[in-house]
Residue, then its C-alpha position, 0 to 999 in steps of 0.5 A: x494484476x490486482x494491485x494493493x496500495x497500502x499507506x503506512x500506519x500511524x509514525x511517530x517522531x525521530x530526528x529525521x523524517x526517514x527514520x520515524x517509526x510506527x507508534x505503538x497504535x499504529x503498529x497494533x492498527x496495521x496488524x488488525x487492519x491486515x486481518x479484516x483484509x485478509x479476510x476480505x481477500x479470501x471471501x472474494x477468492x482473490x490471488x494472495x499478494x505474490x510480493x509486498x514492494x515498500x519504500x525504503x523509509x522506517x515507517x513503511x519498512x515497519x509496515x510492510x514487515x507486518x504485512x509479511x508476517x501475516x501474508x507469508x510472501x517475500x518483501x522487497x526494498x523500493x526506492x520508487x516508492x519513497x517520498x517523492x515517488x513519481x506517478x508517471x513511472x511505474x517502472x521505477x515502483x511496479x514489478x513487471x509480473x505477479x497476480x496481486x502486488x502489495x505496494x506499501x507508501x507515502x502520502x500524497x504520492x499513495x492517494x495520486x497514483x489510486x486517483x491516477x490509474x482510476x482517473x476519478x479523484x472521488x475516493x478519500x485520501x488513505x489515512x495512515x494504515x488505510x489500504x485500496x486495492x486496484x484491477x490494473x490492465x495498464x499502469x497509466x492513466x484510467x487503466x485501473x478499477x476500484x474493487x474495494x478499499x478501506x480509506x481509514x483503519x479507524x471506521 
C-alpha cells in the first residue's frame, strides 16, 4: 500500500488548540503544494489516493477538505489520527485496504510514524503542509520505503 503522510498547513490562533484553522498562507500553500504532488503522482504512474483519512481537529479538517477538492476521493473523520495518536496502533489510524491512503496529521506524531515504518530518523520533520509518501508492506517497525517526500512546502 502506498501510504502518504501529510501534515497540516500553517494554523493560525482560536481558543482551543482543536479549533485552530489554517491561515490564509497556509491554505494557499497546501492547495500549491497538492498541485506540484499531483503532479509527481502522475509522472511516477502512481494509484491516485482511494481515501483521504484526517484527524478530527479544524486544521486538519481544513486541510484534508483541500486535498479532496483537488483529488476527487472520499474523506473520512479519524480519531486515530488526533493529537495523541499512537504509533504502534495502526488499526486505530490505517484502513485495512486500499493502494494509496492519504493520512493528514499532527506533529510530532506525523514525523514518528515516517521514522517509525522506515526505521531511519534521517528524514527531517515535516513543516506544516509538508507531505511523505511511503511503500508499506507492514504497519510496523522498517516495514515501509521512502519514495518521495517533500519536508517543506516552502523550498
Amino acid at each position: 500500500m502506498l501510504v502518504t503522510l501529510w501534515r497540516h498547513g500553517e494554523a493560525g490562533t482560536a481558543a482551543t488548540d482543536e479549533l485552530r484553522p489554517l491561515t490564509p498562507r497556509g491554505s494557499s500553500s497546501v492547495q500549491a503544494a497538492v498541485a506540484d504532488w499531483q503532479t509527481w503522482v502522475k509522472e511516477q504512474a502512481l494509484a491516485a489516493p482511494d481515501v483521504i483519512w484526517h484527524s478530527p481537529l479544524v486544521r486538519t479538517t481544513q486541510t484534508a477538505q483541500l486535498l479532496e477538492q483537488c483529488l476527487n476521493c472520499a474523506r473520512v473523520e479519524c480519531g486515530g489520527l488526533a493529537p495523541g495518536a499512537m504509533i504502534d496502533k495502526p488499526a486505530s489510524f490505517l484502513p485495512d485496504s486500499g493502494d494509496h491512503v492519504v493520512l493528514v496529521t499532527h506533529q510530532p506524531f506525523v514525523s514518528q510514524l515516517i521514522w517509525y515504518w522506515l526505521d531511519d530518523d534521517a528524514l527531517a520533520p515535516l513543516m506544516p503542509g509538508g507531505w511523505a509518501s511511503l511503500r508499506v508492506t507492514a504497519p510496523s517497525r522498517g516495514g515501509a520505503s521512502l519514495v518521495q517526500a517533500r519536508t517543506s512546502i516552502f523550498e
